[in-house]
Every structure is written in structure tokens, then in C-alpha cells.
C-alpha positions in Angstrom: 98.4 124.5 62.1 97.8 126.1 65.4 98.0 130.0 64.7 96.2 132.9 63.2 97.6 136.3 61.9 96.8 139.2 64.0 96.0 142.7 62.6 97.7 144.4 60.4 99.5 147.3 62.1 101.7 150.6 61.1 103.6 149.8 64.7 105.9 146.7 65.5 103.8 143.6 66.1 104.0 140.8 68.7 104.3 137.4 69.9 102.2 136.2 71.8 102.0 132.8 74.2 99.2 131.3 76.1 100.9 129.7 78.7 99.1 127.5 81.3 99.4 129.1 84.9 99.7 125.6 86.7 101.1 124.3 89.8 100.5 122.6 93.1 101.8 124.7 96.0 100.2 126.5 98.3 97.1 124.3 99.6 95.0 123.3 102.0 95.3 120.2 103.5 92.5 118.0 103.9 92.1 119.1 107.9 91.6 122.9 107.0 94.5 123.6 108.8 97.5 126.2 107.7 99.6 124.7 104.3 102.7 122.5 105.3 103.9 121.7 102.1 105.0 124.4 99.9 105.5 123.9 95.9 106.2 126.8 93.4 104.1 129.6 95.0 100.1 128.5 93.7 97.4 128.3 95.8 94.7 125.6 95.2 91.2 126.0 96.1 88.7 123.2 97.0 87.1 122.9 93.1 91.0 122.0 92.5 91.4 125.7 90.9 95.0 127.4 90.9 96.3 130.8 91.5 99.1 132.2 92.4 99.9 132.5 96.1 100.6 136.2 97.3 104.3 136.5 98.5 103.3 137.2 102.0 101.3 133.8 102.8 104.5 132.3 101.2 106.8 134.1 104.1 103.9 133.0 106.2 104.1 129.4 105.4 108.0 129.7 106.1 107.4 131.1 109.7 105.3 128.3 110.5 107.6 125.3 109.3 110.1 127.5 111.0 108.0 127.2 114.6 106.7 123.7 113.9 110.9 122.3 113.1 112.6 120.1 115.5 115.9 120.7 116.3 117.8 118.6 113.9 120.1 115.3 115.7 123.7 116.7 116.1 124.5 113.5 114.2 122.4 114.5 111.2 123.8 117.7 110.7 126.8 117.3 108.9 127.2 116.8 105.4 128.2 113.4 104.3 128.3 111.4 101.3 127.1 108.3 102.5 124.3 108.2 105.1 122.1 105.2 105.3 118.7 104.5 105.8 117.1 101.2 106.9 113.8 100.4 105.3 113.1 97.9 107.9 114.0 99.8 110.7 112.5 103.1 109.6 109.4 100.9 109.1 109.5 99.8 112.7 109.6 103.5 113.9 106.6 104.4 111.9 105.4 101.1 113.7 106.3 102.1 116.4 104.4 105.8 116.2 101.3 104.5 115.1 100.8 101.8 117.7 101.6 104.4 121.1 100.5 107.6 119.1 103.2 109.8 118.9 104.1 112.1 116.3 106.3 111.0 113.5 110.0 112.5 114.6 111.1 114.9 111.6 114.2 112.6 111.3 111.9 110.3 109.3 109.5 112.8 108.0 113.0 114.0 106.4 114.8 111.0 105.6 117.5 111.5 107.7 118.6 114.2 105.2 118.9 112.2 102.5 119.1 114.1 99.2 119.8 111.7 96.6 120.1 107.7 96.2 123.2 106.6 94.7 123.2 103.0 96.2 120.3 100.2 96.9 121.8 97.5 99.2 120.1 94.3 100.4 121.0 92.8 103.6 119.2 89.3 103.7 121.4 88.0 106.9 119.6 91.5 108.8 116.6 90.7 107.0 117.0 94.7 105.5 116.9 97.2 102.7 119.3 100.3 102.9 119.4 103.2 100.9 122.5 105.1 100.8 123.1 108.7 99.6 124.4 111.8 100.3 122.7 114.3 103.1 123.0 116.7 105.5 120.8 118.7 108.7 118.1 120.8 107.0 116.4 124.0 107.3 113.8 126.4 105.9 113.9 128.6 103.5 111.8 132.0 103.3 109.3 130.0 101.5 109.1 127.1 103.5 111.2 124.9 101.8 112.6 122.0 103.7 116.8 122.6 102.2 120.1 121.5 103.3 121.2 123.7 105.9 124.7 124.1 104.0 124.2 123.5 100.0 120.3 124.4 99.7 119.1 121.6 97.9 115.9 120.3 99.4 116.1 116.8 101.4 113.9 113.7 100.4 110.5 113.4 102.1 108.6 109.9 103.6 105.6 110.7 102.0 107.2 110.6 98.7 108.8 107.7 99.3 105.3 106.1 100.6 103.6 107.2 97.5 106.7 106.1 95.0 106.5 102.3 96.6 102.9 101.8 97.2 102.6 103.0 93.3 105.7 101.4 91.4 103.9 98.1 90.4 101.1 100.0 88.4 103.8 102.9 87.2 104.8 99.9 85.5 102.1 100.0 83.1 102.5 103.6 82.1 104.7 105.6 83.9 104.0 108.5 86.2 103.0 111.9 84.4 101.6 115.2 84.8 100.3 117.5 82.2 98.5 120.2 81.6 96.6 120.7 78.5 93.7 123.1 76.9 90.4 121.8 76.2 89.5 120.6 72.7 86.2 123.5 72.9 89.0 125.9 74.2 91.5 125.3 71.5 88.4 125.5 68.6 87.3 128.7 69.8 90.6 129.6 69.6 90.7 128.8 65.9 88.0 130.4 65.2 88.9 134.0 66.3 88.2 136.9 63.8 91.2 139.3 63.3 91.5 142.1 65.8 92.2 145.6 64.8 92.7 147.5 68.3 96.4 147.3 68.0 96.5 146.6 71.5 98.7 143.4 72.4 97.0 143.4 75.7 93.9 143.2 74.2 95.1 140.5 72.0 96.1 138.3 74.9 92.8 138.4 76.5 90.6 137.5 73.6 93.3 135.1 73.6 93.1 134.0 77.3 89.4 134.2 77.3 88.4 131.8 74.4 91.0 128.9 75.4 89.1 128.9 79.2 90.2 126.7 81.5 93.4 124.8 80.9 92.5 120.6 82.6 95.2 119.3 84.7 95.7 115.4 84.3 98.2 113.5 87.0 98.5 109.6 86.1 100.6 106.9 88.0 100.3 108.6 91.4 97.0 109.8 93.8 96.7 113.3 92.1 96.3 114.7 95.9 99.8 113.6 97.5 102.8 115.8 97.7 104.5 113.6 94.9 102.1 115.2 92.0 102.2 118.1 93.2 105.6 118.6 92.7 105.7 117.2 89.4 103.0 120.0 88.3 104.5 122.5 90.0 108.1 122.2 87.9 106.1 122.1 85.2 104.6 125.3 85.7 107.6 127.0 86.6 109.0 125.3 83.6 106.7 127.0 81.5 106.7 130.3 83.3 110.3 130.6 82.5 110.2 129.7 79.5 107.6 132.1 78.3 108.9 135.2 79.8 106.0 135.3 82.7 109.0 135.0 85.0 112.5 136.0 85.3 114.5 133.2 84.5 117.2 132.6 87.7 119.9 132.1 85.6 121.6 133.9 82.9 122.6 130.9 81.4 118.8 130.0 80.7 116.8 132.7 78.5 113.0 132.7 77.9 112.0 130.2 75.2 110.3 133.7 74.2 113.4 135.6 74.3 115.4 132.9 71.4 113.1 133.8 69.1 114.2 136.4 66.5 112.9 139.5 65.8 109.9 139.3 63.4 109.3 136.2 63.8 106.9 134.2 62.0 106.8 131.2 63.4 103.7 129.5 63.8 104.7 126.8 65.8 102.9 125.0 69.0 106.0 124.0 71.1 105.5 121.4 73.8 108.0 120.9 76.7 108.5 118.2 79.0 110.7 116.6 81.9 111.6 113.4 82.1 114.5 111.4 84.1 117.9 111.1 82.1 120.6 108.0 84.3 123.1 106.0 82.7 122.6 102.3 82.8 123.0 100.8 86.5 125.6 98.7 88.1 124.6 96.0 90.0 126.6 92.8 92.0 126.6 89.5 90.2 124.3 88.5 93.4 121.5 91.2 92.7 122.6 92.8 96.6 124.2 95.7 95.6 122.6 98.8 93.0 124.4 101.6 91.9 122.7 104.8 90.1 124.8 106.5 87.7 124.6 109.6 85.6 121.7 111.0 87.7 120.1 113.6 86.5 117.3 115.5 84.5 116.3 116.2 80.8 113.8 118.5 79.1 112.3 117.4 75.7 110.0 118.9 73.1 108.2 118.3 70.1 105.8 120.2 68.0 101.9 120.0 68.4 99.3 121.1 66.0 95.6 121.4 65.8 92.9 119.7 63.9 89.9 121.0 62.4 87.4 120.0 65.5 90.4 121.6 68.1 92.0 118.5 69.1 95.6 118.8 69.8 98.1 116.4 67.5 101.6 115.4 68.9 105.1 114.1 67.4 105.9 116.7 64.9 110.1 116.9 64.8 110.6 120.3 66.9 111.5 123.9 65.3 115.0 124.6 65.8 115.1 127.2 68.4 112.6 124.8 70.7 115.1 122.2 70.9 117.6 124.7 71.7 115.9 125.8 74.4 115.6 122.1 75.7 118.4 121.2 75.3 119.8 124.5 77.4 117.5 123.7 80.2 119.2 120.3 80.3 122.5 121.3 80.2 121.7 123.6 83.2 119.4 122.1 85.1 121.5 121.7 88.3 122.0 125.2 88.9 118.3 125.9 87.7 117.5 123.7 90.7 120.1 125.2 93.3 118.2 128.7 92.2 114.8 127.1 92.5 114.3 124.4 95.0 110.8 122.8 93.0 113.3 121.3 90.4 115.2 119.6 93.1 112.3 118.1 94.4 111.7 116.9 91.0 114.6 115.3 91.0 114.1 113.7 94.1 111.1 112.6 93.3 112.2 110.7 90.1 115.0 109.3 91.9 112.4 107.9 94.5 110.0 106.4 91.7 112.7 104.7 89.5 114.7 103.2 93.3 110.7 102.0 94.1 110.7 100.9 90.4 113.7 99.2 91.3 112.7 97.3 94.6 109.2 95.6 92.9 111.0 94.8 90.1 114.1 92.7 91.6 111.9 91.7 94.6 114.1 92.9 96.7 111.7 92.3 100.2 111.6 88.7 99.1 115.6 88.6 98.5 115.8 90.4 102.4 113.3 88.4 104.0 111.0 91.2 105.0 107.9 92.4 103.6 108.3 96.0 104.1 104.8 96.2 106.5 103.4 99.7 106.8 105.9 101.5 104.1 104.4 99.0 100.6 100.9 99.0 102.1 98.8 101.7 103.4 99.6 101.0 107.4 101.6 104.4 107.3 99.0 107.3 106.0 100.6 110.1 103.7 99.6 113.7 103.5 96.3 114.4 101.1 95.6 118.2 99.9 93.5 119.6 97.5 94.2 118.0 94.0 95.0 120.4 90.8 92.2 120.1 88.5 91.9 123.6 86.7 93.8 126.8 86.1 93.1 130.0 83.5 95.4 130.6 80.4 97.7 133.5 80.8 99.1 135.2 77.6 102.6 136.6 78.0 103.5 139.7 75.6 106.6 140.6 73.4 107.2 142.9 71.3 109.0 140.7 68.5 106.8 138.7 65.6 103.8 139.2 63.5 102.2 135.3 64.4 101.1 133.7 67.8 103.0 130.6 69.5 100.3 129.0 71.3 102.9 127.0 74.2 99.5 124.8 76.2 101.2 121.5 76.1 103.9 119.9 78.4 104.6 117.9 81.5 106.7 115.6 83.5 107.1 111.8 82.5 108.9 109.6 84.6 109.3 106.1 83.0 110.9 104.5 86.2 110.6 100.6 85.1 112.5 101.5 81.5 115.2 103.0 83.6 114.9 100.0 85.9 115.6 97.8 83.4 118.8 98.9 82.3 121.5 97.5 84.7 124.7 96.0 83.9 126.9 93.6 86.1 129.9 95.2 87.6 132.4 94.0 90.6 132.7 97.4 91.8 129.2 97.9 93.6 129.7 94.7 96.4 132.6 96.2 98.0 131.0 99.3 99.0 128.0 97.1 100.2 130.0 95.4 102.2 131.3 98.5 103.9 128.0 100.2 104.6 126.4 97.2 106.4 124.4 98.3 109.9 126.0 97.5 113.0 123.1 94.8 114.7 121.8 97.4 117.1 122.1 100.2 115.1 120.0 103.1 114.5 117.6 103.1 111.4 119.7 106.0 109.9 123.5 106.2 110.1 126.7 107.8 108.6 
């Protein structure tokens, strides 16, 4: 098991948890230029190592997007429950940019506003693709999150969408994930610690800190320096801030994993924590034109991890009670966690992009609409690169409750988009609404 007493002391001990300081947020592009993307408030260096970006760059960052925006279209900016977006028509603006070297408008870098998918039409007659969702005009936030001018919630981005299609056939094979794990040397030093006596939790948490090292940062299914994993190890990291007391959680209804446990605890439990996509089963038209998603939404999970003799970490124990409480609380709140903190919207997003992508190579859906998709499936459109996570130090948060360490290293986001995919059921409601939302022949690539 992954623990060892601390010293014996006349005053009230503690609980302590190393907790991995991770996320991908505020970074330098590729071009040395000032950030544009902002994601949970981390700076990354060029060896790929993470900090925590001072609040005042973050403002900073917000002033620029705020200089940089184009007014939004007056037709964009009002909140509607079905805009549409042509994927063969957005392809041709993108076309379009490329071949007379203009910028891409921020219409498309936006999505039109799009801020979920709840429908996947196909259009063979037009030779078209159209995604259909709710949006609205954005804004920025004082951290430079791109939100919905009226609820907040932050709007889809092209590059994720580039990054979810170009990857679906190979998230096939194993997903998409992030994690963020110790090193087997770290975790054995760890074990290996003598008792300490200075009855000084702070003191305790750096021996701590200092013999676990470096925690290694792992993306898989996606290029670890796009926007797309940078999000996912970004609400991972705030995940685990929250949860061990290193931040204030935003809502009341969501305590500190820290905070559940009971006084004098003596626990000596490794809990691991982890996101993953939760839908119900989608509808689809007995023609495979019309795709519903249902049920969209988000779920945190956990299990118990433990260590072996020469430090390497074990999965798949059944989780301690107040660990799956703690999951399951996060799920149960997860859209007003997000409202409060716009990184677990863009998770969502994100997912919702990967399993849709998922969706499209699966059913072949360019082949059913006659159009290959040029420049959005291939590499004709460039994304964004930045620096890609690599490393970041363990930080040990202090309370004043137990006599035994909780060593929380473990977690991540796993986004299994084909399983989701797979799970559709035939329904007559979803054509009628296709038929409804089909483009007018000269129309726009985006419309209401």
C-alpha cells in the first residue's frame, strides 16, 4: 500500500496530498509571439515544464483577445437553439483563405458560436455535412476566454474540430487520454522515506514533494501540442486542485475531496480521478442522414491505486467510500462547475467534437454526402501548435485532520468516442427535424 505513518506527535496530526500541479494554459506559441489560447491559468515553458501563470499575464492575455476580436455578425449574436454549420461550405472558406491569403474571419475560428452538437445531418443532394446546435455571439472573459456573450459557456473552436477529425480513425484504437502520473523512481523514494519528527506539516509536505520529483505528463490519441490536449490536461488539473483543497472549490455544492474525509482519518488510500464522456444511446434515421445526441454530458470516475515494491503504480482496486462520493458529486454538478469555470466547458466541447468526428469516419458520412471534406480531414487547413506539457513538480496540500498520507498522483481524461459511437438506435423522430434544417442553395456556411 501506498502510505507511511508520519511522526508521532502530542499536537493534532495531518493529511497530507501530493497532488500533481498540471495544466496546459498559458503558453507560447510556436512563433514566440503573446499566448492566444488561454487554459486553467499554467504557463508552459519550452522543456514542456508547468507553472502557474501570475494573475496579471492572465488579465493581460484577456486585453489582447479583447484588441485582436472582430466585431461579431449581427446575425450571430443572438442566442438560438438551432444554428447550423456546413462542413462543406466552411471548408470552402478556409479554401478560400488559404489560396488569396487572408486571415481566417473569427466567424469560423468560432464556429459560428456553436456551443454544443445535438444533431449530425447529411445532405447528399447538396453534397453536405451540417452540424446543428445551440450558439450564440461571444466575448472575452477577464481571462481570455472565448464565452457566450449572454450564458458564459465558452463556444466550440476550428482547431478542435481540425484535430478531433484528422484524429478519429486512430482514436479508434484507443481512445483519446491525458494523464498525469509520478515516476516509478519518484514514487520508490517516496516509499522509502524515514519517519519525520519536526512536527512541522510543512516540512512534511516538502520531503514529500521533493522525493516524488517531477510528475510526467502523457497525452495519447491527439498531437500533445494542439489546443485539444491542452484542454483535456488542464481540467484535469483543476480537477485535482479542487479536489485537494489547493483551490477553492466554485461551488458549494462541490467540497474538497480533502475536506469529506473525517477527522482522524486513517485512511491510507491512493485515490485516482478521472473524466470521461457520459451520453445516452443515439437516435438515428432509418437512412443513416439524420444523428441525434442525447443525454450529453460529463462523468468523473475513480478507483484505488497502490504501489509495488520497486514503486510502480497498480490500478483497479474498488474505490474507498468517500472517493466515490466525491465522484459521483462532481458528476452530479458538473454543469454549474463548468458555468463557474469555463476549462470544464471546453472539456465538454471537446468530447462532443471527438465522439461527432468519431461519428463521421465511422458511418462514412463524406462518402454518403458525396464530398471528401478537403482541407478540414487532411492537413490543407493548419491548426495552432504551442509548447506541449511534458513535466510539472508535485505540490502537497495540508490539513489538519488524519494521522496517514493520501498520496492523490493519478488521474486524467478518457474520451472513448467510437464506444459512444457505436451506440445508436433507430428512431422516426430525428428525419423530420433534418428535413427542416436543410440549407437554402446559396446559403451561407453558417445559418439560424
Amino acid at each position: 500500500m501506498l502510505h507511511r505513518e508520519l511522526a508521532a506527535s502530542r499536537r493534532a496530526c495531518w493529511v497530507l496530498l501530493a497532488v500533481i500541479a498540471v495544466a496546459a494554459v498559458f503558453c507560447s506559441p510556436a512563433n514566440g509571439q503573446l499566448v492566444n489560447q488561454a487554459v486553467g491559468g499554467v504557463s508552459i515553458d519550452t522543456k514542456g515544464i508547468l507553472s502557474t501563470a501570475r494573475p496579471d499575464l492572465m488579465g493581460e492575455l484577456g486585453k489582447v483577445r479583447v484588441g485582436e476580436m472582430q466585431q461579431v455578425p449581427e446575425a450571430l449574436n443572438a442566442a438560438v437553439p438551432m444554428r447550423k454549420v456546413s462542413l462543406r461550405r466552411l471548408a470552402a472558406t478556409l479554401d478560400d483563405c488559404a489560396r488569396n491569403k487572408k486571415p481566417i474571419p473569427d466567424s469560423a475560428k468560432y464556429l459560428a458560436g456553436l456551443q454544443r452538437i445535438r444533431y449530425v445531418f447529411v445532405y447528399p443532394e447538396q453534397k453536405d455535412i451540417v452540424l446543428v446546435g445551440p450558439g450564440e455571439g461571444w466575448t472575452v472573459d477577464p481571462n481570455g476566454n472565448v464565452v457566450g456573450a449572454t450564458n458564459g459557456r465558452p463556444v466550440m473552436l476550428l482547431d478542435d474540430l481540425l484535430v478531433a477529425l484528422r484524429t478519429a480513425k486512430a482514436a479508434a484504437q484507443g481512445g483519446i487520454t491525458c494523464s498525469i502520473n509520478p515516476t516509478p523512481e519518484g514514487l520508490a523514494r517516496y516509499s522509502q522515506l524515514p519517519p519525520d519528527r519536526s512536527n512541522d506539516p510543512r516540512h512534511v509536505a516538502s520531503r514529500i514533494e521533493e522525493a516524488l520529483g517531477m510528475q510526467q505528463i502523457s497525452v495519447t490519441g491527439v498531437p500533445d501540442s494542439s489546443h485539444f490536449a491542452r484542454v483535456l490536461v488542464a481540467a484535469d488539473y483543476q480537477m485535482k486542485r479542487i479536489g485537494m483543497n489547493l483551490d477553492r472549490s466554485p461551488i458549494r455544492e462541490l467540497p474538497s475531496y480533502l475536506q469529506m474525509l473525517p477527522a482522524a482519518t486513517r485512511a491510507a488510500s491512493s485515490p485516482r480521478f478521472w473524466l470521461e464522456p457520459r451520453y445516452d444511446a443515439l437516435l438515428r434515421d432509418a437512412d443513416g442522414l439524420a444523428y441525434e445526441f442525447r443525454g450529453l454530458g460529463v462523468k468523473a470516475l475513480t478507483e484505488e491505486d497502490w504501489q509495488a515494491a520497486n514503486g510502480n503504480r497498480q490500478r483497479g482496486a474498488k474505490p474507498g467510500r468517500i472517493a466515490q462520493r466525491w465522484a459521483d458529486l462532481m458528476t452530479a454538478n458538473y454543469q454549474q462547475l463548468a458555468a463557474a469555470r469555463p476549462i470544464f466547458g471546453e472539456l465538454q466541447n471537446c468530447m462532443d467534437l471527438a465522439v461527432v468526428s468519431a461519428l463521421i469516419v465511422k458511418e462514412r458520412l463524406p462518402e454518403k454526402a458525396g464530398d471528401s471534406l478537403n482541407g478540414l480531414l487532411d492537413a490543407t487547413v493548419k491548426v495552432e501548435t504551442f509548447n506541449a506539457p511534458k513535466q510539472v513538480k508535485s505540490i502537497a496540500s495540508v490539513l489538519d485532520k488524519g494521522r496517514h498520507p493520501v498520496i492523490g498522483v493519478s488521474g486524467g481524461v478518457a474520451i472513448n468516442s467510437w464506444i459512444i459511437a457505436d451506440q445508436v438506435k433507430t428512431s422516426d423522430t430525428v428525419a423530420p427535424v433534418r428535413a427542416k434544417a436543410a440549407p437554402a442553395q446559396n446559403a451561407n456556411w453558417w445559418w439560424n
